[in-house]
N, CA, C and O of each residue as an XYZ file, in Angstrom:
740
protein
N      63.078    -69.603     59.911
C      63.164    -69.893     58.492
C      64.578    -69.542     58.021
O      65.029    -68.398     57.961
N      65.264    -70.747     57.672
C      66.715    -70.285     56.945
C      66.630    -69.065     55.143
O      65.723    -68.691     54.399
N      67.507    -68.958     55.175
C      67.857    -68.020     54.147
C      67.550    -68.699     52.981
O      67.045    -67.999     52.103
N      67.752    -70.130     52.674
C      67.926    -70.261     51.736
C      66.548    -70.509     51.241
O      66.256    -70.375     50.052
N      65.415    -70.992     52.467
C      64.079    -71.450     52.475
C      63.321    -69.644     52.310
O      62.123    -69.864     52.134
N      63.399    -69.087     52.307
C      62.958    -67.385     52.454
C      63.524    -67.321     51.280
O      62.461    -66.964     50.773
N      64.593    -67.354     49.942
C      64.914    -67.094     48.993
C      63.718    -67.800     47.972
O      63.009    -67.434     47.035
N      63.935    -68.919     48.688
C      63.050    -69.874     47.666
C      61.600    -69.151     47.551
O      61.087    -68.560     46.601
N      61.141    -69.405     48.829
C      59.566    -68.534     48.697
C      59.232    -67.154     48.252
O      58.136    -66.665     47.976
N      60.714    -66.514     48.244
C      60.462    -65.174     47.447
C      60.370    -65.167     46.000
O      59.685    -64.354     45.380
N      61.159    -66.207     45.399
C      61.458    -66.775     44.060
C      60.051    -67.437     43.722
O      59.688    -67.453     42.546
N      59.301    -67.947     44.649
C      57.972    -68.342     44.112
C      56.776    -67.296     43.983
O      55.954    -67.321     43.067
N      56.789    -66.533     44.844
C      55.958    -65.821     44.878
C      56.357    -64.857     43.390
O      55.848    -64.777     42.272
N      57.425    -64.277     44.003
C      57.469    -63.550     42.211
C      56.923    -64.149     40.830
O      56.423    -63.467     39.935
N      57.156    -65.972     40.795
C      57.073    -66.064     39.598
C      55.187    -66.785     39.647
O      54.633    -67.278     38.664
N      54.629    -66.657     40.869
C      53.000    -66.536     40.816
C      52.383    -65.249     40.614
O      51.275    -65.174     40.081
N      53.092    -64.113     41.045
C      52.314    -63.135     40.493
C      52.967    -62.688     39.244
O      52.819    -61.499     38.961
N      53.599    -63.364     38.521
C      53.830    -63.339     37.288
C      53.151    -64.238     36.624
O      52.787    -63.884     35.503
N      52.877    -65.247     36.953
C      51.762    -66.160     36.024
C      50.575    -65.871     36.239
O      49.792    -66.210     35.351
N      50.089    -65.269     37.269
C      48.588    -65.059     37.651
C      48.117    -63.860     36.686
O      47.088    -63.904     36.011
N      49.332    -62.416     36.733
C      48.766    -62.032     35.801
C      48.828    -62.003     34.625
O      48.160    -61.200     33.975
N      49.661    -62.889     34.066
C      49.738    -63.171     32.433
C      48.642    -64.053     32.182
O      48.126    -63.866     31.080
N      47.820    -65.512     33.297
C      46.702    -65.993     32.953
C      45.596    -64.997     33.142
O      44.913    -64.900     32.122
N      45.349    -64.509     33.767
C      44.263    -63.534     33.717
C      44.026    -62.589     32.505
O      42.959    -62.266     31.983
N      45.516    -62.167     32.140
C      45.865    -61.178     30.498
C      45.169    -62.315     29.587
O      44.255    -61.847     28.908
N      45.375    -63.634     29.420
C      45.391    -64.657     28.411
C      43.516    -64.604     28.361
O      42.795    -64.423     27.380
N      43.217    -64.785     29.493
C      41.545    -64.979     29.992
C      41.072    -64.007     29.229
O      40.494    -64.288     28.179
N      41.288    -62.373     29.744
C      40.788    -61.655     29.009
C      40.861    -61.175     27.707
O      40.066    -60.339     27.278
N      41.970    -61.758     26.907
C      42.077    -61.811     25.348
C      40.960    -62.419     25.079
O      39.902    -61.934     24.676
N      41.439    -64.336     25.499
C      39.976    -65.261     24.952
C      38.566    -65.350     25.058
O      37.722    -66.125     24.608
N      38.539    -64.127     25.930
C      37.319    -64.123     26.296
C      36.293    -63.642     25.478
O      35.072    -63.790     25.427
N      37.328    -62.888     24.715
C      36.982    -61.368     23.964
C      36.324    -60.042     24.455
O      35.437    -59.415     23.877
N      37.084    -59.665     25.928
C      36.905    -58.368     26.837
C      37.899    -57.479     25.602
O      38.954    -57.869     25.101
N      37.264    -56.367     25.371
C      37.828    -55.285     25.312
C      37.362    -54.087     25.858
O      36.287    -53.931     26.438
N      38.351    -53.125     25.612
C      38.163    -52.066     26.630
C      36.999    -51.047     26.363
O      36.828    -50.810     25.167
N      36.293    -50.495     27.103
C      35.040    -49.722     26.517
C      35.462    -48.537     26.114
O      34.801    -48.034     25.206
N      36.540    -47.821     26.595
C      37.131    -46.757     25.991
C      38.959    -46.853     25.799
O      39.794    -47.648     26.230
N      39.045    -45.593     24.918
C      40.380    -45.911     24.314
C      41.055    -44.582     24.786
O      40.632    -43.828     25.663
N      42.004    -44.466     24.155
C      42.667    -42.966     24.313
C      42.516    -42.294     22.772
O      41.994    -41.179     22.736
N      42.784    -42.679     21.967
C      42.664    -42.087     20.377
C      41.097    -41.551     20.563
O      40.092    -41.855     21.206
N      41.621    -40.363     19.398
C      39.914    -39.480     19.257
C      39.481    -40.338     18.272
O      38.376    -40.863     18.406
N      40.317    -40.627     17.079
C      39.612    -41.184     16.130
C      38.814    -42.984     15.964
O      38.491    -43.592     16.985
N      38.668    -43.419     14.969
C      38.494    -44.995     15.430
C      39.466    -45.326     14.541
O      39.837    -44.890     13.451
N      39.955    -46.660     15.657
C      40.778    -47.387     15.054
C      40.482    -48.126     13.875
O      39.252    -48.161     13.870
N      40.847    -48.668     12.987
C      40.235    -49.831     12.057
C      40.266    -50.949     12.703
O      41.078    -50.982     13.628
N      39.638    -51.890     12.517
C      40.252    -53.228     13.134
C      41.001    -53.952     12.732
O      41.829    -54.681     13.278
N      40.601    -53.684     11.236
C      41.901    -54.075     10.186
C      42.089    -53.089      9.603
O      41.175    -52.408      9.140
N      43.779    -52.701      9.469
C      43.877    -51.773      8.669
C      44.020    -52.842      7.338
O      44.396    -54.009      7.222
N      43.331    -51.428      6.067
C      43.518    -51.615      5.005
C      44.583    -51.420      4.110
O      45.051    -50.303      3.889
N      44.901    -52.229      3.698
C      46.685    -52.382      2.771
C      46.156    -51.488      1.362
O      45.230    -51.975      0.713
N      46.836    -50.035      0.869
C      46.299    -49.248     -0.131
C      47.115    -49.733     -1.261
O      46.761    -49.621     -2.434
N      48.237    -50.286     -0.867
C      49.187    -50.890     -2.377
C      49.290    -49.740     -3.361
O      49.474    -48.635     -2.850
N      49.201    -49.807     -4.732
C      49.867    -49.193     -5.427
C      48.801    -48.491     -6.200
O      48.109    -49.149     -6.975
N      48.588    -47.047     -6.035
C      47.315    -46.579     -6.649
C      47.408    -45.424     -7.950
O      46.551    -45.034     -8.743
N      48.564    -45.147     -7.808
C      49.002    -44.441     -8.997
C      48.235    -43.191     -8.519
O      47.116    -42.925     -8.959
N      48.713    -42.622     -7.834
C      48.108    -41.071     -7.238
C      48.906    -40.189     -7.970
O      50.018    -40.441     -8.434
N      48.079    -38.802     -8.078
C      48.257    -37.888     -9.020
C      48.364    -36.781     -7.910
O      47.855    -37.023     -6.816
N      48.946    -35.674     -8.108
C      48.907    -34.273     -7.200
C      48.102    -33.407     -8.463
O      48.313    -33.676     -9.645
N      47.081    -32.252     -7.990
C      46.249    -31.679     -8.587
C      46.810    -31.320    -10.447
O      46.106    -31.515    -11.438
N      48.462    -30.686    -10.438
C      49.157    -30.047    -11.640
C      49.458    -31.497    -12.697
O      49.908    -31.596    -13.839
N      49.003    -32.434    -11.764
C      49.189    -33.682    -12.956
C      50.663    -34.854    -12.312
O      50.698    -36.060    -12.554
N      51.507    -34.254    -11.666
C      52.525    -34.761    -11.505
C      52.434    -35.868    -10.192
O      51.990    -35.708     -9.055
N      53.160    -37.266    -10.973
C      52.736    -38.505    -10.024
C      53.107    -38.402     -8.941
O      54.255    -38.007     -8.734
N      52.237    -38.731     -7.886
C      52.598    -38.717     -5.772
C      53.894    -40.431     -6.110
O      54.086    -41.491     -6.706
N      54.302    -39.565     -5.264
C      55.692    -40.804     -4.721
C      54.959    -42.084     -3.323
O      54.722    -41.954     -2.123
N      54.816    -43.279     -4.344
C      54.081    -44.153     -3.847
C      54.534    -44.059     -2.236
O      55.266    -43.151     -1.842
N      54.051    -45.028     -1.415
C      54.410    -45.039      0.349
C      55.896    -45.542      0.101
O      56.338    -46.450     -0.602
N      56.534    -44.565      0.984
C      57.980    -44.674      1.413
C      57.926    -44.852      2.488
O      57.559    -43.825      3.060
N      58.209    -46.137      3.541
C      58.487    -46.319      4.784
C      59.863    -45.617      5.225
O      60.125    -45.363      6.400
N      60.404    -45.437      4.532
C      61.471    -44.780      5.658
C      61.415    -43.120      5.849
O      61.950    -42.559      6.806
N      60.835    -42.561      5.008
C      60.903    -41.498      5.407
C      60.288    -41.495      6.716
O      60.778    -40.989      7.726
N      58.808    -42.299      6.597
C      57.783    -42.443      7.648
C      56.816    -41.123      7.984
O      56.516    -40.527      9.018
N      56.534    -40.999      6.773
C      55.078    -39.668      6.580
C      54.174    -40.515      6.552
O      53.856    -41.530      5.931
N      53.627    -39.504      7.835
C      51.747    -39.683      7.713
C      51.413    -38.999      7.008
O      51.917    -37.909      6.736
N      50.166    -39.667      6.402
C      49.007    -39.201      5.360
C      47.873    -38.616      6.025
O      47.202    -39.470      6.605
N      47.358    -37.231      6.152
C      45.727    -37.288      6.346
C      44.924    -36.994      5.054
O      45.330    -36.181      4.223
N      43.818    -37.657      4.924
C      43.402    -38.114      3.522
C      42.219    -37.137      3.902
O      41.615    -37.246      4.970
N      41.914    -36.122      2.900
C      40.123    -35.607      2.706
C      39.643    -35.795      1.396
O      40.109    -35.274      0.383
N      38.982    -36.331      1.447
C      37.801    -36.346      0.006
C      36.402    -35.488     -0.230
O      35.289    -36.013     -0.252
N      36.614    -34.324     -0.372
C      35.326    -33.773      0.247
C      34.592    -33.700     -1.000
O      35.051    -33.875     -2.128
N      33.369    -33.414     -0.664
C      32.031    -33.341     -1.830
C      32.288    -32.330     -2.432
O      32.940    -31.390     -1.978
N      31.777    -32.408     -3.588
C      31.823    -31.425     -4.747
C      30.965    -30.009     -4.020
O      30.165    -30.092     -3.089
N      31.347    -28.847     -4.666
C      30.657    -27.455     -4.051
C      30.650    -27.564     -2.539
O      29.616    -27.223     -1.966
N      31.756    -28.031     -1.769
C      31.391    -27.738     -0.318
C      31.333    -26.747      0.214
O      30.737    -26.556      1.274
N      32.136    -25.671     -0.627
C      32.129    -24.137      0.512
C      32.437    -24.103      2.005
O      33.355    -24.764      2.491
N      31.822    -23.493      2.550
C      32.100    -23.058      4.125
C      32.802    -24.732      4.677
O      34.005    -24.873      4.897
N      31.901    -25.733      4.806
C      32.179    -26.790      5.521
C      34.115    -27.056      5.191
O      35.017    -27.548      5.869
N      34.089    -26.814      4.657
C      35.381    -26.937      3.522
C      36.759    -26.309      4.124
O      37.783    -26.644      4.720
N      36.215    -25.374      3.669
C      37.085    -23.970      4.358
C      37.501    -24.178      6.056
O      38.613    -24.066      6.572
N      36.285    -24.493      6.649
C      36.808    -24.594      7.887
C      37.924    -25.854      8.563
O      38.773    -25.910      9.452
N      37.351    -26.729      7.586
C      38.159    -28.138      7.444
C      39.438    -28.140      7.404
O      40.257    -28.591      8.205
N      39.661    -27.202      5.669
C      41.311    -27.009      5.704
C      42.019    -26.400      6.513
O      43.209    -26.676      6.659
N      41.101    -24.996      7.512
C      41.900    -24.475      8.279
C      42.244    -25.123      9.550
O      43.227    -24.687     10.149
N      41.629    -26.026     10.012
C      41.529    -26.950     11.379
C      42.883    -27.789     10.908
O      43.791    -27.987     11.715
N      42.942    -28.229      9.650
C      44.096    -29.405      9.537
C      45.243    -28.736      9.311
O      46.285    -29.391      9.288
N      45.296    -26.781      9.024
C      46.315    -26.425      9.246
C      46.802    -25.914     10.706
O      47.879    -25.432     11.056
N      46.002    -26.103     11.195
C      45.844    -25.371     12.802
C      46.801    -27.133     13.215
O      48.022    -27.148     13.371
N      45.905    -28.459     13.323
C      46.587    -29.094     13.660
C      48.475    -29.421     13.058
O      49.415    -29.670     13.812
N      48.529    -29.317     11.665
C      49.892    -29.182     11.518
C      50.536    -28.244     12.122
O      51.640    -28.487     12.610
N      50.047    -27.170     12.191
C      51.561    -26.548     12.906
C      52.088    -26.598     14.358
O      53.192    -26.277     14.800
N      50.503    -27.310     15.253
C      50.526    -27.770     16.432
C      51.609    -29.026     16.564
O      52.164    -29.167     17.654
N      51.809    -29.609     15.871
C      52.798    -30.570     15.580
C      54.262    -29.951     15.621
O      54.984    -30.939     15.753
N      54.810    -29.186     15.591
C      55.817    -28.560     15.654
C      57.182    -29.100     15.028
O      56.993    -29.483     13.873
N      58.216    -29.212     15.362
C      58.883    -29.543     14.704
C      58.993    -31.095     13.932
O      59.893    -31.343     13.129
N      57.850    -32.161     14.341
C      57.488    -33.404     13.580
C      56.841    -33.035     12.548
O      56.833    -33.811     11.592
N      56.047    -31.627     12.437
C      54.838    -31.295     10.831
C      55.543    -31.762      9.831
O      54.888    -32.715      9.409
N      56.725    -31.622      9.055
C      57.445    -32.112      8.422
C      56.898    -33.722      8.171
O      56.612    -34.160      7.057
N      56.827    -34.384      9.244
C      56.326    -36.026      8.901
C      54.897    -35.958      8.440
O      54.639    -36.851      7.632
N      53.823    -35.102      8.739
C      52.943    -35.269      8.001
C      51.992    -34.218      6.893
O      51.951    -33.002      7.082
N      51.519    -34.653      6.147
C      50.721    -34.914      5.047
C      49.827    -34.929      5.226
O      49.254    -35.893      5.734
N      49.009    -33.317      4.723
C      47.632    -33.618      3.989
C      47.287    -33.722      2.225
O      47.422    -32.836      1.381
N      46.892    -34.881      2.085
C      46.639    -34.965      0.940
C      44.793    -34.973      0.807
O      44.029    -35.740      1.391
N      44.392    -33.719     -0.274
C      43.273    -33.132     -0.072
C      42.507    -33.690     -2.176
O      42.865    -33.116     -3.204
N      41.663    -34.676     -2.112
C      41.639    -34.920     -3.198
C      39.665    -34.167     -3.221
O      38.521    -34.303     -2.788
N      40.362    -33.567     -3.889
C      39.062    -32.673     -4.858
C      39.201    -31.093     -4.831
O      40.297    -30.532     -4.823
N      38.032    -30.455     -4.819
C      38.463    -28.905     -5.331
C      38.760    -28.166     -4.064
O      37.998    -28.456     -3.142
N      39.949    -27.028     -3.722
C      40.459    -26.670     -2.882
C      39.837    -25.377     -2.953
O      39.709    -24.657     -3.944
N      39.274    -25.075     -1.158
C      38.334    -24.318     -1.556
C      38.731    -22.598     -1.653
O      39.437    -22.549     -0.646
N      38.738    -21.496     -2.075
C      39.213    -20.206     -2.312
C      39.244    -20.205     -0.488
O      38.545    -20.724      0.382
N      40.388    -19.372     -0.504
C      40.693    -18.592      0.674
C      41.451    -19.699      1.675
O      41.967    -19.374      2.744
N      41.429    -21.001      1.170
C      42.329    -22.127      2.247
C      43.591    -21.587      2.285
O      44.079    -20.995      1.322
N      44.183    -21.760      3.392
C      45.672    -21.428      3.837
C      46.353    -22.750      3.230
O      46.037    -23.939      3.277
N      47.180    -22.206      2.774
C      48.124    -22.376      1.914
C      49.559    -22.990      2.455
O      50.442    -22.133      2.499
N      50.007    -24.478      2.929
C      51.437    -24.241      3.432
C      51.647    -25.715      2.665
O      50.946    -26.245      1.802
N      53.027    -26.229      3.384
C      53.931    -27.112      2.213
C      53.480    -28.287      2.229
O      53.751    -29.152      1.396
N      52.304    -28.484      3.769
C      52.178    -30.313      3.905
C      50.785    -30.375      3.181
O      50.189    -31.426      2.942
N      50.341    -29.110      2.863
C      49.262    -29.570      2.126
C      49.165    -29.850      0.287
O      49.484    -28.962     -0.504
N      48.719    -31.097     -0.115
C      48.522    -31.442     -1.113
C      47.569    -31.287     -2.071
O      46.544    -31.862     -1.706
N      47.448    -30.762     -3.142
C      46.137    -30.596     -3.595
C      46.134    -32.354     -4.663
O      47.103    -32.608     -5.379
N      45.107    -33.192     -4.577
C      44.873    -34.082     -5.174
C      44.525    -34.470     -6.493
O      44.271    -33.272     -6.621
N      44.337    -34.825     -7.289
C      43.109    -35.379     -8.545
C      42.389    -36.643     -7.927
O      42.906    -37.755     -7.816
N      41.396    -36.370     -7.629
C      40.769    -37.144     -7.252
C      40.741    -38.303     -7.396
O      40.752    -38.415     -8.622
N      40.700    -39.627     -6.834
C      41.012    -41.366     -7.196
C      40.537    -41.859     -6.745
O      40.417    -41.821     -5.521
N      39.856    -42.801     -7.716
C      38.949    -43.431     -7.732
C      38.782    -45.091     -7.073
O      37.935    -45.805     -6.537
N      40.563    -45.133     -7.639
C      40.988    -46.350     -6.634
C      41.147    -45.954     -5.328
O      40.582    -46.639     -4.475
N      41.484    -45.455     -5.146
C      41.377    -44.833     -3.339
C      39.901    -44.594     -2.540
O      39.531    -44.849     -1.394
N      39.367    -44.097     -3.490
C      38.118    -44.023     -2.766
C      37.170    -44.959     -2.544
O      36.304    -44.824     -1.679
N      37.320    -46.448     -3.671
C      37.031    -47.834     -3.310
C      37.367    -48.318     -1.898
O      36.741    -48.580     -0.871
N      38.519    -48.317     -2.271
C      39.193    -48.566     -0.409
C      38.428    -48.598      0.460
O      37.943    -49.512      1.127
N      38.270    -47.072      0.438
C      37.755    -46.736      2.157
C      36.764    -47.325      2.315
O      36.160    -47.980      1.465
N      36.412    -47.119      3.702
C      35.233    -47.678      4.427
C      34.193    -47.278      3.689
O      34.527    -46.419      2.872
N      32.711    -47.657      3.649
C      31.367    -47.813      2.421
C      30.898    -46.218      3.011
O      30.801    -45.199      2.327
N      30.548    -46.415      5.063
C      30.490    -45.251      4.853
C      31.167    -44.207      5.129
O      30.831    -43.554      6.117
N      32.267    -43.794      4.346
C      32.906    -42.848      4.662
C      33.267    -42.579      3.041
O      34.460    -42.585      2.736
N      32.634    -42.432      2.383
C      32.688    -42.488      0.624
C      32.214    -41.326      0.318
O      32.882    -40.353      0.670
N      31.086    -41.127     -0.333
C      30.306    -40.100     -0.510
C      30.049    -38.518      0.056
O      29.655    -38.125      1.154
N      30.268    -38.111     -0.625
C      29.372    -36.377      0.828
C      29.849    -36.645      1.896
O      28.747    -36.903      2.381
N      30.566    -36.830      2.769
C      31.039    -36.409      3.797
C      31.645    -35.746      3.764
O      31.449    -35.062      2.760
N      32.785    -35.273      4.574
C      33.954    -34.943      5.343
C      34.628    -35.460      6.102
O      35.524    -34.844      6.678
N      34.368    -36.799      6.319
C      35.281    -37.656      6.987
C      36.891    -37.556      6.748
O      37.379    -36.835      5.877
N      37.491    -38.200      7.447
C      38.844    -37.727      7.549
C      39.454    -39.085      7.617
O      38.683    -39.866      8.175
N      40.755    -39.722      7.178
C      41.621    -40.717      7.294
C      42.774    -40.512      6.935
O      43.266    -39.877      6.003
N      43.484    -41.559      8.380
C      44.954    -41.196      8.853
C      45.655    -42.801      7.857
O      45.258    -43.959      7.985
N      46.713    -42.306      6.971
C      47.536    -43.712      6.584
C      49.208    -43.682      6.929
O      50.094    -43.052      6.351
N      49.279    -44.431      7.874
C      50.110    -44.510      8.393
C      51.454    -44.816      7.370
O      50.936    -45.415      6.427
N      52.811    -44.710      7.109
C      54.329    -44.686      6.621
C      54.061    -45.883      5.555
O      54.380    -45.815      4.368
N      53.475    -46.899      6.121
C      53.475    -47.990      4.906
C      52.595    -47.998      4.018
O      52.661    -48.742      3.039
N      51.802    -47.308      4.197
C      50.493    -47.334      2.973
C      49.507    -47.799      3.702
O      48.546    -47.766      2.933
N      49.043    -48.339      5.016
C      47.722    -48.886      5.258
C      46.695    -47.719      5.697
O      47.016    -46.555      5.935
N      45.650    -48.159      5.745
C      44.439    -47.303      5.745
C      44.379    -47.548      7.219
O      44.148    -48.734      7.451
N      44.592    -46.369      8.933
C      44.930    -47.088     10.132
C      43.584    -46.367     10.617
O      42.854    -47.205     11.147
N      43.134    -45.351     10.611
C      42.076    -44.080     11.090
C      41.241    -43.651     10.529
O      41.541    -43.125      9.457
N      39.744    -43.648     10.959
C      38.925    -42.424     10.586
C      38.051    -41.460     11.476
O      37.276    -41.901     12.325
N      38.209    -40.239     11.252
C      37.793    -39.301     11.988
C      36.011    -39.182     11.387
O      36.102    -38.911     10.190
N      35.103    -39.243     11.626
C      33.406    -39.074     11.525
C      33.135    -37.752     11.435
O      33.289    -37.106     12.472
N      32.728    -37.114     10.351
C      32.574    -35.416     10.210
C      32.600    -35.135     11.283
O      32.633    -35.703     12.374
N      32.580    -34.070     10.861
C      32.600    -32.694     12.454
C      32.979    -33.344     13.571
O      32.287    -33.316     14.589
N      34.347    -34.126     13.473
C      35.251    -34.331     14.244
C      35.866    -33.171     15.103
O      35.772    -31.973     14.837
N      36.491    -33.707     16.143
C      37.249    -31.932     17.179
C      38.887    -32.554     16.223
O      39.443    -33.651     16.177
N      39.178    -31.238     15.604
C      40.219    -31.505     15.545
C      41.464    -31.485     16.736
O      42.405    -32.268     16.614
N      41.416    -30.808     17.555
C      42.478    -31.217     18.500
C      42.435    -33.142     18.847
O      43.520    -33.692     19.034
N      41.510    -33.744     18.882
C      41.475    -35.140     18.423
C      42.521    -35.486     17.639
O      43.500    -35.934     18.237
N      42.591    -35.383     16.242
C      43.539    -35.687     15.513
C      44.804    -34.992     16.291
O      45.431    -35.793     16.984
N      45.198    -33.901     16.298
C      46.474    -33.538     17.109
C      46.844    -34.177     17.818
O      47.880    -34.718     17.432
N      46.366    -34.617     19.303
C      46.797    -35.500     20.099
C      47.115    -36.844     19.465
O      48.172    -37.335     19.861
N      46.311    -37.670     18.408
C      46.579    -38.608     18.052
C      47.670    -38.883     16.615
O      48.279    -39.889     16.253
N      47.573    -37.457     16.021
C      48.361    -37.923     15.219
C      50.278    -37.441     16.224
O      51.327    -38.081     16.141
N      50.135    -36.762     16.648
C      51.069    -36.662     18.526
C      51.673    -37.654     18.479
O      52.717    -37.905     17.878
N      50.848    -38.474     19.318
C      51.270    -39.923     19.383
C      51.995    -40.631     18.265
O      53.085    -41.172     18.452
N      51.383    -40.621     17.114
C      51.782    -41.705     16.363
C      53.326    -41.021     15.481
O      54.212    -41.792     15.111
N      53.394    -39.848     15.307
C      54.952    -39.407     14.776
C      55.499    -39.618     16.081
O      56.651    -40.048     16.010
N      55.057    -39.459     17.303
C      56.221    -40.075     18.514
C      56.574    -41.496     18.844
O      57.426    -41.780     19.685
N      55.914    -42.352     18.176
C      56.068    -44.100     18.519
C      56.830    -44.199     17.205
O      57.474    -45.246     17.139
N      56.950    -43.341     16.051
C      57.707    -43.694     14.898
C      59.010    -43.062     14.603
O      59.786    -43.422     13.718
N      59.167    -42.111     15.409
C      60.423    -41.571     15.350
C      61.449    -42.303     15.520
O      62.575    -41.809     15.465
């Protein structure tokens, strides 16, 4: 076999197992295979929800600075039920446990905590105390409204991207919110 006939067939073969597996990738899009498991703790949305312009309040009255993409802060959103007590308490301390696990990215995110903050929560700079909103709480998912403790991540532009299902592990969120200040940096 000359050189130039051995170039050629190497040149083919490369560009068949380059089409074989981009048709097979194409197959399993149209097929509608997806994967049975993911890496994120939380669930993805399938669509994220676009929050637009909601006129958010911080607890002392003074207006939240609508989504700024460039800074590129994440949001973690709690809405918790009225009189939660304990459930509460442990909540805020888990989401301060995960911020500082974040280390020098905590800075990028944000908890914004809309309703009553419960006595004895630790106290640091990413946490927000809310007035509760009403347009925001339309938004979310139907069930993740009411009495829970559910949890949601909004990613730099304002969309609604995550929700964590009560009595979530928070190291979950850590790893994932991990990830996502590292793909945005």
């Amino acid at each position: 076999m000359s050189n130039v006939l051995r170039s050629r067939v190497t040149l083919l073969l490369v560009v068949a197992m380059f089409f074989t597996s981009f048709g097979i990738a194409l197959f399993l899009i149209f097929s509608g295979w997806t994967p049975t498991a993911t890496r994120n703790a939380g669930e993805l949305l399938d669509e994220p929800i676009e929050l637009g312009v909601l006129g958010l309040r911080h607890a002392d009255g003074r207006e939240y600075p609508e989504w700024q993409p460039r800074e590129r802060l994440w949001r973690v959103v709690v809405m918790p039920p009225v009189d939660c007590g304990q459930p509460c308490l442990k909540l805020s301390d888990d989401l301060y446990r995960v911020w500082i696990a974040e280390g020098r990215r905590a800075d990028r995110v944000q908890i914004l905590w809309f309703g009553e903050v419960p006595e004895h929560a630790p106290d640091f700079r990413a946490f927000l105390p809310m007035i509760p909103s009403p347009a925001l709480r339309a938004k979310l998912p139907a069930s993740h409204v009411e009495g829970s403790l559910a949890v949601h991540v909004i990613d730099p532009n304002g969309f609604l991207v995550m929700r964590y299902e009560p009595g979530f592990d928070p190291s979950g969120l850590r790893r994932d919110l991990a990830r996502l200040l590292r793909v945005t940096e």
